[in-house]
MDTraj code that builds the backbone (N, CA, C; nanometers):
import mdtraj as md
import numpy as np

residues = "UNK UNK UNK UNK UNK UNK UNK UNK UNK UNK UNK UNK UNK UNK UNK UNK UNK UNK UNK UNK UNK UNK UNK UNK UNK UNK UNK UNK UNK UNK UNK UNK UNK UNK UNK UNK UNK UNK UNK UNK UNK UNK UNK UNK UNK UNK UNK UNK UNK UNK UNK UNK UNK UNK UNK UNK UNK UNK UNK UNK UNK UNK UNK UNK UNK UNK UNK UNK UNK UNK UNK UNK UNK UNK UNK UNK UNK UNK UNK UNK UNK UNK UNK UNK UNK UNK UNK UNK UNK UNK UNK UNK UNK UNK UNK UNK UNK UNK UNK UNK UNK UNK UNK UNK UNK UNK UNK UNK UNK UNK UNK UNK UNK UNK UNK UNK UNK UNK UNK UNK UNK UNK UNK UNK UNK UNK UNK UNK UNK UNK UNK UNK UNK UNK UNK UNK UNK UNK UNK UNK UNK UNK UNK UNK UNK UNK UNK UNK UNK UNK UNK UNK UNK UNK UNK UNK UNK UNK UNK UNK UNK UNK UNK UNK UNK UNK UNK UNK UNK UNK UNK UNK UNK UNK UNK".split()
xyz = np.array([
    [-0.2038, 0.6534, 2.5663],
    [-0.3301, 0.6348, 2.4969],
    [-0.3359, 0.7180, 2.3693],
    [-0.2624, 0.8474, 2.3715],
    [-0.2448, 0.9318, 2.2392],
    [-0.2101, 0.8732, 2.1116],
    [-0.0874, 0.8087, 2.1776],
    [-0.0188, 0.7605, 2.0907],
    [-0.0898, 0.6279, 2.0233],
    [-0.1512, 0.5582, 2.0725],
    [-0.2510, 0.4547, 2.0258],
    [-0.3485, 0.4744, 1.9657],
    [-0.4321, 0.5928, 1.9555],
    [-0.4988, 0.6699, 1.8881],
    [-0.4593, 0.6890, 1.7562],
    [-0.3355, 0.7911, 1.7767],
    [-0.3015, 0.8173, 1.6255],
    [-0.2670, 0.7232, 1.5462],
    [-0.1968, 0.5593, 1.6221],
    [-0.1667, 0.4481, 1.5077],
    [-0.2755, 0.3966, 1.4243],
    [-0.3887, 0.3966, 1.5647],
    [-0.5073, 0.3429, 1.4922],
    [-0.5912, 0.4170, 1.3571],
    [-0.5887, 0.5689, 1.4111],
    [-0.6005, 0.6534, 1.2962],
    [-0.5251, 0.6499, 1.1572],
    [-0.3997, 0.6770, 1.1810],
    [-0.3401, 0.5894, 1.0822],
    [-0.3571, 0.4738, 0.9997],
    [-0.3945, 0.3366, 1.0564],
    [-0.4258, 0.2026, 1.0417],
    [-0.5890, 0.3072, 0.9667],
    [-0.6556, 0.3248, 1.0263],
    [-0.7971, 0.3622, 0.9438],
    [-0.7958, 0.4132, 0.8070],
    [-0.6979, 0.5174, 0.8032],
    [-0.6798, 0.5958, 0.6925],
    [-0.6053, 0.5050, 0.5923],
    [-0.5225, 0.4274, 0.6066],
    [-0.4160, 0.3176, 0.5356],
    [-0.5797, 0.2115, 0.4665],
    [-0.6362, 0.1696, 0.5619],
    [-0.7439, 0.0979, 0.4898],
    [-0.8573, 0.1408, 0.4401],
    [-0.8813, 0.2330, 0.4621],
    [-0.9820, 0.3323, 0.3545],
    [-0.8685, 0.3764, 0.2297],
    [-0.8118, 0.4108, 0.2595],
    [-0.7285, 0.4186, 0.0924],
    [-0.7055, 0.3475, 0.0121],
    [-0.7139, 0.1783, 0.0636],
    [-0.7116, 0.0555, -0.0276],
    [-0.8066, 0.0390, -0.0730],
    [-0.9369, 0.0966, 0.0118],
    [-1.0842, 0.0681, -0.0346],
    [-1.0985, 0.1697, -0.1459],
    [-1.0505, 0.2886, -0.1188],
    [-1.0496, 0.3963, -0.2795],
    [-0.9679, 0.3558, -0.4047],
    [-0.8270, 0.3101, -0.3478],
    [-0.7770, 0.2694, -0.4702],
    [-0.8349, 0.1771, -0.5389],
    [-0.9316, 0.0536, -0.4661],
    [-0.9409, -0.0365, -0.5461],
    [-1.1024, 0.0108, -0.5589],
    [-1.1843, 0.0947, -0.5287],
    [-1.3106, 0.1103, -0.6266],
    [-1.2195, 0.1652, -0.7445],
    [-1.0738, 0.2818, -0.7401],
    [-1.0801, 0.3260, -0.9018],
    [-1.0238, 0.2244, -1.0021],
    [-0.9609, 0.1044, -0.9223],
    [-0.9139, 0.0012, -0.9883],
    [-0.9951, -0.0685, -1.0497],
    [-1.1494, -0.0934, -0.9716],
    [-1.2441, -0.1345, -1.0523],
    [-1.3006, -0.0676, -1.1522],
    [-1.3219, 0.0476, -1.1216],
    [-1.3691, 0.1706, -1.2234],
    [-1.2855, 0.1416, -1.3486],
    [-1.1834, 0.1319, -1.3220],
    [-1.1110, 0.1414, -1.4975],
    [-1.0854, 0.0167, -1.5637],
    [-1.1251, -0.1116, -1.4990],
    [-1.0862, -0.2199, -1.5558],
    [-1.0040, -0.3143, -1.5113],
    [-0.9625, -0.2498, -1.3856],
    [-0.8081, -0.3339, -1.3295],
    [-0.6987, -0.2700, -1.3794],
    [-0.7086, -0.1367, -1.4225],
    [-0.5979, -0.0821, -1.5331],
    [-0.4922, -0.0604, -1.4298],
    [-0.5090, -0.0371, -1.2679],
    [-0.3864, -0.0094, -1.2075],
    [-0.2818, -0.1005, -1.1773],
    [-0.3103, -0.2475, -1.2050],
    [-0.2763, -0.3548, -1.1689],
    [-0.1675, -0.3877, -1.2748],
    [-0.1620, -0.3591, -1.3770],
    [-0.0900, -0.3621, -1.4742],
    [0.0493, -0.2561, -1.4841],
    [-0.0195, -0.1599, -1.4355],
    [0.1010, -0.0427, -1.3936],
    [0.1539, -0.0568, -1.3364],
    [0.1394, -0.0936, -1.2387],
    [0.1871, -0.0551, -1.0579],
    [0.1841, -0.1760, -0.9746],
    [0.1766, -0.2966, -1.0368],
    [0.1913, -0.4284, -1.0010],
    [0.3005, -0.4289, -0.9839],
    [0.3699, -0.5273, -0.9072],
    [0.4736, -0.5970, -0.9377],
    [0.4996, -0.7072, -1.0221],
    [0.6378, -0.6889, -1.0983],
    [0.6464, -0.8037, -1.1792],
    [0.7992, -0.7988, -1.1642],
    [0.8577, -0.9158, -1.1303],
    [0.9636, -1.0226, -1.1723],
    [1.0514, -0.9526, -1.2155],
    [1.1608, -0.9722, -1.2034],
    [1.2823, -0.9139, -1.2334],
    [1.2793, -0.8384, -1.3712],
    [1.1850, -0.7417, -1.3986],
    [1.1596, -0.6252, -1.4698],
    [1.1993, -0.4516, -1.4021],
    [1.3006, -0.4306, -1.4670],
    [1.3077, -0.2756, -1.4167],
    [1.1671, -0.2035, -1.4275],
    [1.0728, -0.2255, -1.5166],
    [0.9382, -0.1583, -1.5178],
    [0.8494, -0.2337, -1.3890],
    [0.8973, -0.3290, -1.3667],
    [0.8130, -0.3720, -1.2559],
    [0.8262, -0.3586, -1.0605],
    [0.9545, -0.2939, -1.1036],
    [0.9994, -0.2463, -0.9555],
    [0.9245, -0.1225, -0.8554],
    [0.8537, -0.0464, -0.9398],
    [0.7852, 0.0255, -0.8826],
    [0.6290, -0.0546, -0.8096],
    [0.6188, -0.1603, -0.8522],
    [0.5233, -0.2582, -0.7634],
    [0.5665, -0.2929, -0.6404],
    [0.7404, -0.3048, -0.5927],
    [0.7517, -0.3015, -0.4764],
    [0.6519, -0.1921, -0.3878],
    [0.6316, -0.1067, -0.4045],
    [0.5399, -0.0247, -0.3384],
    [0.3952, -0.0231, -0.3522],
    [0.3731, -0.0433, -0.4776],
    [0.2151, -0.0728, -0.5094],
    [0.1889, -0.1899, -0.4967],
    [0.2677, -0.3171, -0.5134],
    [0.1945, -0.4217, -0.5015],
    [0.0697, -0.4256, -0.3617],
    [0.1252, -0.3804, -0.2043],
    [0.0275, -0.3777, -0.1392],
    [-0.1305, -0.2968, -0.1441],
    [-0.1372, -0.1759, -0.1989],
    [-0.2541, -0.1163, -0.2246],
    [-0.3178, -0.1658, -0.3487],
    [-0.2736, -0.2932, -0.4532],
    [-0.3749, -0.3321, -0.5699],
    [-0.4391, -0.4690, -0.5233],
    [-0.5631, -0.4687, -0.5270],
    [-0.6530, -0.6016, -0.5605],
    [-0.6821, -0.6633, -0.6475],
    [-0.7198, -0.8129, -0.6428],
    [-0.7484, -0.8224, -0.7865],
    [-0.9424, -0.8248, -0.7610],
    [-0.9585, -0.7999, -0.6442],
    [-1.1026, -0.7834, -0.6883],
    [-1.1828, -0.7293, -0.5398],
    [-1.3042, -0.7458, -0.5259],
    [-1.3315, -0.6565, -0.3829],
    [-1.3015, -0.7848, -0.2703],
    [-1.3703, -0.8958, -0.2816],
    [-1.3615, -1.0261, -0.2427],
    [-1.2041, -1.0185, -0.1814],
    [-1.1231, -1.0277, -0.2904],
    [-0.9683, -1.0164, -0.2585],
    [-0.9164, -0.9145, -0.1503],
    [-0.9895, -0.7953, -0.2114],
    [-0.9512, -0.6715, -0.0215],
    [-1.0112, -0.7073, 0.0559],
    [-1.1357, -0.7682, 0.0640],
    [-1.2220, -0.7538, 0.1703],
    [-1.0870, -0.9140, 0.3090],
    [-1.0353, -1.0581, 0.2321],
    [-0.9981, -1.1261, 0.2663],
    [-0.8823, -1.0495, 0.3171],
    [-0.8567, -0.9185, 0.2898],
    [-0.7010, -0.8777, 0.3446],
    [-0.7152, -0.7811, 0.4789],
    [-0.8705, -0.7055, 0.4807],
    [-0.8961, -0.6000, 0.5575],
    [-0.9096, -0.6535, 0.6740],
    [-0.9976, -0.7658, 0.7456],
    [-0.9711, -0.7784, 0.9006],
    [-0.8692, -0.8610, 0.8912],
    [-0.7812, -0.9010, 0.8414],
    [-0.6566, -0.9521, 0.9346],
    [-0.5535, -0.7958, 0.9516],
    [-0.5489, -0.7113, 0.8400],
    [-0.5019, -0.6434, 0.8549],
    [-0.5410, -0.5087, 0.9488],
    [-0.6412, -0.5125, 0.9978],
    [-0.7238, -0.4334, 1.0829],
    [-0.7310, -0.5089, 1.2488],
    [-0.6911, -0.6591, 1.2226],
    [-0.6548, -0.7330, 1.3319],
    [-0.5352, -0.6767, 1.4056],
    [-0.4404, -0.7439, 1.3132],
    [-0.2912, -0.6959, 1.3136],
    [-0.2512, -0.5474, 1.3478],
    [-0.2937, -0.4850, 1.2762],
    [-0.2689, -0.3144, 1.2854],
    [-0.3283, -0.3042, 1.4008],
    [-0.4281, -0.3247, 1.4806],
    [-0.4798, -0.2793, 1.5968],
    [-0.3705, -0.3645, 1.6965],
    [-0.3179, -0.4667, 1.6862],
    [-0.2245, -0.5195, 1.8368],
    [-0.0670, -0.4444, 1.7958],
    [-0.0092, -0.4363, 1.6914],
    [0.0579, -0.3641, 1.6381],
    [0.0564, -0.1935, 1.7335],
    [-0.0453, -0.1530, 1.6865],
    [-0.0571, -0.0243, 1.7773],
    [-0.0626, -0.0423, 1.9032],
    [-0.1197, -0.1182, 1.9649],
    [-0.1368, -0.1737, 2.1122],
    [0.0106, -0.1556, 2.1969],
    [0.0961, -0.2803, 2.0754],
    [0.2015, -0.3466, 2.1739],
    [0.3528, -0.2889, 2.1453],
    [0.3674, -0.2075, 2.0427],
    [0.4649, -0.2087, 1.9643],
    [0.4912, -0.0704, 2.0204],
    [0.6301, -0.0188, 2.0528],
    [0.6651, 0.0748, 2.0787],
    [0.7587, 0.1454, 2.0592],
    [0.8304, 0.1013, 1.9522],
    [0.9235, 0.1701, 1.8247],
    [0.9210, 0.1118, 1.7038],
    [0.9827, 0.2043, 1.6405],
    [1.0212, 0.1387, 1.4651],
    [0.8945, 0.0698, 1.4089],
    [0.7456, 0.1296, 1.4183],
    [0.6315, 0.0818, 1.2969],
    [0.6870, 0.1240, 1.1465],
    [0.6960, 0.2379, 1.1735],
    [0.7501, 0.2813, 1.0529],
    [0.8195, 0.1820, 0.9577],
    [0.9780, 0.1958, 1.0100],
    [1.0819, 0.1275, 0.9869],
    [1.0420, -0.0289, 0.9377],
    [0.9643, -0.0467, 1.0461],
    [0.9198, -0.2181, 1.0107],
    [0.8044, -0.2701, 0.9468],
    [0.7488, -0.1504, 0.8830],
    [0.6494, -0.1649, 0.7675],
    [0.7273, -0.1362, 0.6660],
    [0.8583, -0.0741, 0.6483],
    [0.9207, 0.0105, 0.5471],
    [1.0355, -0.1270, 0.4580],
    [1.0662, -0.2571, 0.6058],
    [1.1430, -0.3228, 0.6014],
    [1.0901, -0.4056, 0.5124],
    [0.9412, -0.4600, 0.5336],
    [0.8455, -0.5874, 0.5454],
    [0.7600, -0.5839, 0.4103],
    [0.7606, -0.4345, 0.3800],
    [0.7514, -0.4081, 0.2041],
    [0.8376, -0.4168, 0.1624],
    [0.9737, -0.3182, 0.1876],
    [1.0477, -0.2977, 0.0677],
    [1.1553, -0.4615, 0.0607],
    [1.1824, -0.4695, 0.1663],
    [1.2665, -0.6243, 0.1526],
    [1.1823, -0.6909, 0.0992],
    [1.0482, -0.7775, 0.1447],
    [0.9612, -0.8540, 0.0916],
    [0.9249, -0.8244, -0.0379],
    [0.8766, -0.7119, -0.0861],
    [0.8639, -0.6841, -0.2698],
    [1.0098, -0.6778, -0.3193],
    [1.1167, -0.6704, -0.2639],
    [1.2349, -0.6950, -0.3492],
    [1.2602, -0.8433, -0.3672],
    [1.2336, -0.9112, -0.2457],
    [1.2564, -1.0406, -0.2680],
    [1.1231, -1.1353, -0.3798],
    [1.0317, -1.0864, -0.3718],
    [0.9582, -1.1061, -0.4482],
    [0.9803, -1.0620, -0.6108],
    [1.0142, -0.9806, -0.6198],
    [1.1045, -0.8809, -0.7329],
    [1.2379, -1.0498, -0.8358],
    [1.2716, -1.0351, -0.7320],
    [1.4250, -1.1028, -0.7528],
    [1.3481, -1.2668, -0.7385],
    [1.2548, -1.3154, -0.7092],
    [1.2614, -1.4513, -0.6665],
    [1.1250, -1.5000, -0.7365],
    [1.0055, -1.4270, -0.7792],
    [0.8851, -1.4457, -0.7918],
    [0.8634, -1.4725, -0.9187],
    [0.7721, -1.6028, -0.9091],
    [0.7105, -1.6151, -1.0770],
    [0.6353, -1.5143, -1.1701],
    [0.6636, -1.5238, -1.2760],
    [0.5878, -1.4908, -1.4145],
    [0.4642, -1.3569, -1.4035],
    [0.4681, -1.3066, -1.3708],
    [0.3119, -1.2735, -1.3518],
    [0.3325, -1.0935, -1.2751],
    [0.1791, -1.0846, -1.2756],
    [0.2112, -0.9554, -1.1711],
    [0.1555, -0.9831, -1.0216],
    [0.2145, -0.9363, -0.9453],
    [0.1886, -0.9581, -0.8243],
    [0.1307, -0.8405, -0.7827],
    [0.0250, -0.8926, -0.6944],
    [-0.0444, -0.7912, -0.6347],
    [-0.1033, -0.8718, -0.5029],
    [-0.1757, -0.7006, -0.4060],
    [-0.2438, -0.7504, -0.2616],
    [-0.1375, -0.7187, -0.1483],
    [-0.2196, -0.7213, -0.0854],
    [-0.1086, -0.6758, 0.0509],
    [-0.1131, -0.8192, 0.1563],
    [-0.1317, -0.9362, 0.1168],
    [-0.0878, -1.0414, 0.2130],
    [0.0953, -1.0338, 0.2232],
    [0.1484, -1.0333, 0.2131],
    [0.2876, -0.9677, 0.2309],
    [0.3006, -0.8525, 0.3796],
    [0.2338, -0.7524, 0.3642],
    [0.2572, -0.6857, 0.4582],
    [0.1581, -0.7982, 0.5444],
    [0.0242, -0.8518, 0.5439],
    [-0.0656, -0.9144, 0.6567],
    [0.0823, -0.9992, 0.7266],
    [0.1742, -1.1128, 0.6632],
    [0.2578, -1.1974, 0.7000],
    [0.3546, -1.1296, 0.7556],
    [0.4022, -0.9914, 0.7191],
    [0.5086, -0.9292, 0.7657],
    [0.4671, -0.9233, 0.8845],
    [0.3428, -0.8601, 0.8984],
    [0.2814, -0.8289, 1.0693],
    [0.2979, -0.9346, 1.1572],
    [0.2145, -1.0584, 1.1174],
    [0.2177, -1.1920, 1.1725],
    [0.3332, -1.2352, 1.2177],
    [0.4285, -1.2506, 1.1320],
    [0.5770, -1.2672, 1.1869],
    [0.6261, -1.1946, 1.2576],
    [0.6387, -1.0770, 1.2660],
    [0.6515, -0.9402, 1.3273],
    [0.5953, -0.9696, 1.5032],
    [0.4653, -0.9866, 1.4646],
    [0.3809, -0.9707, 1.6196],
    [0.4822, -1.1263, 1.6826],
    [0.4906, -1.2025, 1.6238],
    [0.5203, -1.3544, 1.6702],
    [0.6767, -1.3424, 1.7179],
    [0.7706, -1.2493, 1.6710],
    [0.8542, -1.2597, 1.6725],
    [0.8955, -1.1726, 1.7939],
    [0.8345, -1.0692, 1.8096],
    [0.8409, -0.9776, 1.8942],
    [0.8384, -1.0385, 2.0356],
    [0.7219, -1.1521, 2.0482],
    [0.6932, -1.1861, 2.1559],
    [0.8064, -1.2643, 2.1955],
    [0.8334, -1.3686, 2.1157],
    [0.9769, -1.4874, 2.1768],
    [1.0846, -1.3351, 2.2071],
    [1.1010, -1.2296, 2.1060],
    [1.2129, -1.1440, 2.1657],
    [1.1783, -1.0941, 2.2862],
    [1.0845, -1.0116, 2.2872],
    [1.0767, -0.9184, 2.4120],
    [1.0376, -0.9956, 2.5531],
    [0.9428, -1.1406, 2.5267],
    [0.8998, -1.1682, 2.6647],
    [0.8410, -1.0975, 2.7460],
    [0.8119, -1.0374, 2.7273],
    [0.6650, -0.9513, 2.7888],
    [0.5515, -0.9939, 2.7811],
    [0.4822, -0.9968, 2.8939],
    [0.3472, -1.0275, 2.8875],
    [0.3078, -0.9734, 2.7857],
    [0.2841, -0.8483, 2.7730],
    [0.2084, -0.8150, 2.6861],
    [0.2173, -0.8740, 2.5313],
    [0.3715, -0.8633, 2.4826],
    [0.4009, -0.9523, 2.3748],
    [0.3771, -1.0742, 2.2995],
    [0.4010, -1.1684, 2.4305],
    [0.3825, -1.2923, 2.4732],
    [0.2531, -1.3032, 2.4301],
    [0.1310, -1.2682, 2.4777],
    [-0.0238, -1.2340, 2.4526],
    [-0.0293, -1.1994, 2.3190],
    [0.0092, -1.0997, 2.2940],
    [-0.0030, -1.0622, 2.1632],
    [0.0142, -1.1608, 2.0257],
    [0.1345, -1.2252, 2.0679],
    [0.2367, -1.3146, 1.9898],
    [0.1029, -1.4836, 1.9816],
    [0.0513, -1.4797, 2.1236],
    [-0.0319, -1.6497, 2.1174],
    [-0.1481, -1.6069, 2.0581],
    [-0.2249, -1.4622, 2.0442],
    [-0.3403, -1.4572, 2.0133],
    [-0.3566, -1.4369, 1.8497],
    [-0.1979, -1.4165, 1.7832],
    [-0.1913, -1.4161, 1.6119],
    [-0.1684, -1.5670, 1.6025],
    [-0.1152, -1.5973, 1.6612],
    [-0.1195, -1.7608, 1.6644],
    [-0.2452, -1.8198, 1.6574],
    [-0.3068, -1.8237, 1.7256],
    [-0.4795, -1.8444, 1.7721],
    [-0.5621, -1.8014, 1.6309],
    [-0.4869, -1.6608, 1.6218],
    [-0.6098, -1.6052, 1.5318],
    [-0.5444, -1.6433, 1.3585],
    [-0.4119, -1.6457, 1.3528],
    [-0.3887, -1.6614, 1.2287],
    [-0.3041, -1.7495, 1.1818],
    [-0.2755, -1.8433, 1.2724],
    [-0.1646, -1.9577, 1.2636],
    [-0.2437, -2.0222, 1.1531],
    [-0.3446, -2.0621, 1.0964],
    [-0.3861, -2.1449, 0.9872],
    [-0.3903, -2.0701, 0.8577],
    [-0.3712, -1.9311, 0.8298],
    [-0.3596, -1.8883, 0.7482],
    [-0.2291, -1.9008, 0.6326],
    [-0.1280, -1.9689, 0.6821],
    [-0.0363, -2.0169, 0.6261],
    [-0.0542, -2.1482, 0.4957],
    [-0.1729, -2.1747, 0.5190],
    [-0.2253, -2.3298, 0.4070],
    [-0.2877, -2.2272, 0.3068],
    [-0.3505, -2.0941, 0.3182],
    [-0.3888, -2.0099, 0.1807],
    [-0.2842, -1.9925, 0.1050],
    [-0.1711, -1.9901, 0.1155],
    [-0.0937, -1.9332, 0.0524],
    [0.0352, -2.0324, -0.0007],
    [-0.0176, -2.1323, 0.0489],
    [0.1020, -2.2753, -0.0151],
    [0.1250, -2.2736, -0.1741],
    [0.2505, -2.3383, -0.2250],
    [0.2175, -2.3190, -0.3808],
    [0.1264, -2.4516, -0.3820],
    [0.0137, -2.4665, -0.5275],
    [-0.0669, -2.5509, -0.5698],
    [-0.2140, -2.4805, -0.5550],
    [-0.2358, -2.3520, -0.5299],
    [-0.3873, -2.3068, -0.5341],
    [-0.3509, -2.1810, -0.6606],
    [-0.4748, -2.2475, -0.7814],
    [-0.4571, -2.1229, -0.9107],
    [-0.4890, -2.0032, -0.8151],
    [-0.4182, -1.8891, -0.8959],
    [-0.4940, -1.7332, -0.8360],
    [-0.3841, -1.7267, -0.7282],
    [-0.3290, -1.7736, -0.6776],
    [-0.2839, -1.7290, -0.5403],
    [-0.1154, -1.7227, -0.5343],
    [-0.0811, -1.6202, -0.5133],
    [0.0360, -1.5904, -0.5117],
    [0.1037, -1.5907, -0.4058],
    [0.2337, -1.7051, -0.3682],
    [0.2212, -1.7201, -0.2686],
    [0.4395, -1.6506, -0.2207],
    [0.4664, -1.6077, -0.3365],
    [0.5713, -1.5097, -0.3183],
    [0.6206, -1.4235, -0.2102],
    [0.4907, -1.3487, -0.2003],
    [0.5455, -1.2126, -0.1451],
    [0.5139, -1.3030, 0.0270],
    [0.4061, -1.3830, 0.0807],
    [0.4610, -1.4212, 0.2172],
    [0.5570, -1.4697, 0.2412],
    [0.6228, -1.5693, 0.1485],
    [0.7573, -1.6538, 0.1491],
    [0.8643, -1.5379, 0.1120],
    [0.8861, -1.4664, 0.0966],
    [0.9470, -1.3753, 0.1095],
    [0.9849, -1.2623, 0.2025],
    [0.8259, -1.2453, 0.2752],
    [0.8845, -1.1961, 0.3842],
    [0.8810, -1.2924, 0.5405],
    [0.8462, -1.3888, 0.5075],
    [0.8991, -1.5165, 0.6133],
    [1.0199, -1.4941, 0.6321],
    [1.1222, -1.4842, 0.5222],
    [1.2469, -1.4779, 0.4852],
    [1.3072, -1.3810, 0.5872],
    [1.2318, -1.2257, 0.6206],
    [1.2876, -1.0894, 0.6758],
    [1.2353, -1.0871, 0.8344],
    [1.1563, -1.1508, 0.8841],
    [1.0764, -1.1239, 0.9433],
    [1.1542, -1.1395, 1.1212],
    [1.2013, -1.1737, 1.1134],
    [1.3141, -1.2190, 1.2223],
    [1.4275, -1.0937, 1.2830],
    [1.4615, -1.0560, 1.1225],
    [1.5233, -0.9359, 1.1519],
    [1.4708, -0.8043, 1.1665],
    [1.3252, -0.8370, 1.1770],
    [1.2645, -0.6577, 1.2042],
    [1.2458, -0.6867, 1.3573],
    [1.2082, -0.8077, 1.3831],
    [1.2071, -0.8237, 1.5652],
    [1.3170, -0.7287, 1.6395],
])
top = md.Topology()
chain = top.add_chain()
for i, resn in enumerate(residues, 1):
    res = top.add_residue(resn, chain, resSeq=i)
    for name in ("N", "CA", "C"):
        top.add_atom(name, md.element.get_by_symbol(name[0]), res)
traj = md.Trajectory(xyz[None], top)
């Protein structure tokens, strides 16, 4: 139960910090988005592998990222019992590289990337491990987020649909 505690604590503190970064993101104009975005096979834009998940492009935009990711992060802590770390470390840095190396024009930003990393992650876990608990885990992201895959198709302006198709790509191998 300790140990579920502190993930969740964790998970709390991870999403209150998106909520600070992006009031100062609003505060200045969007000026962080430009910095610390990701962009496209730009050596200046590689440092967005890491920032792309903490920038929004607006509150609307975090607010659509915070309960799935507050979904996720809570069965995550639940069910998962090694390598979060590692497989948040995988599900960014592979996924913003592949996004890096593969992604259109633009800057990329938002943390649907890590939301899909999870999704795949939780889904994948379950066909591996077969555990009830997994298994559960694995039908109820299904349930809860199997339709979330049509937000992110290419053909909707605004929506960048890179960084999930990218880590669709990894997601198998963090199982």
């Amino acid at each position: 139960m300790w140990v579920f505690l502190k993930r969740m604590a964790a998970l709390a503190g991870f999403v209150a910090a998106l909520w600070i970064i992006q009031t100062v993101n609003w505060a200045t104009g969007y000026g962080l988005n430009a910095g610390l975005g990701l962009i496209p096979r730009r050596v200046s834009g590689l440092d967005g592998v890491v920032g792309m998940p903490f920038l929004h492009g607006s509150f609307a935009h975090l607010t659509a990222n915070t309960a799935p990711l507050l979904v996720l992060g809570a069965l995550l802590a639940a069910t998962a019992t090694r390598g979060l770390m590692a497989m948040n470390v995988i599900v960014v840095g592979l996924g913003g590289l592949l996004v890096w190396l593969l992604g259109s024009t633009g800057i990329h930003i938002g943390a649907s990337g890590l939301v899909f990393g999870w999704v795949g992650f939780l889904i994948a876990r379950g066909l591996v491990d077969r555990s009830a608990v997994t298994l559960g885990a694995s039908f109820l992201v299904v349930v809860l987020y199997g339709s979330i895959i049509w937000g992110v198709l290419p053909g909707q302006p605004g929506v960048s649909w890179e960084a999930p198709r990218g880590v669709r790509r990894q997601i198998i191998w963090d199982a």
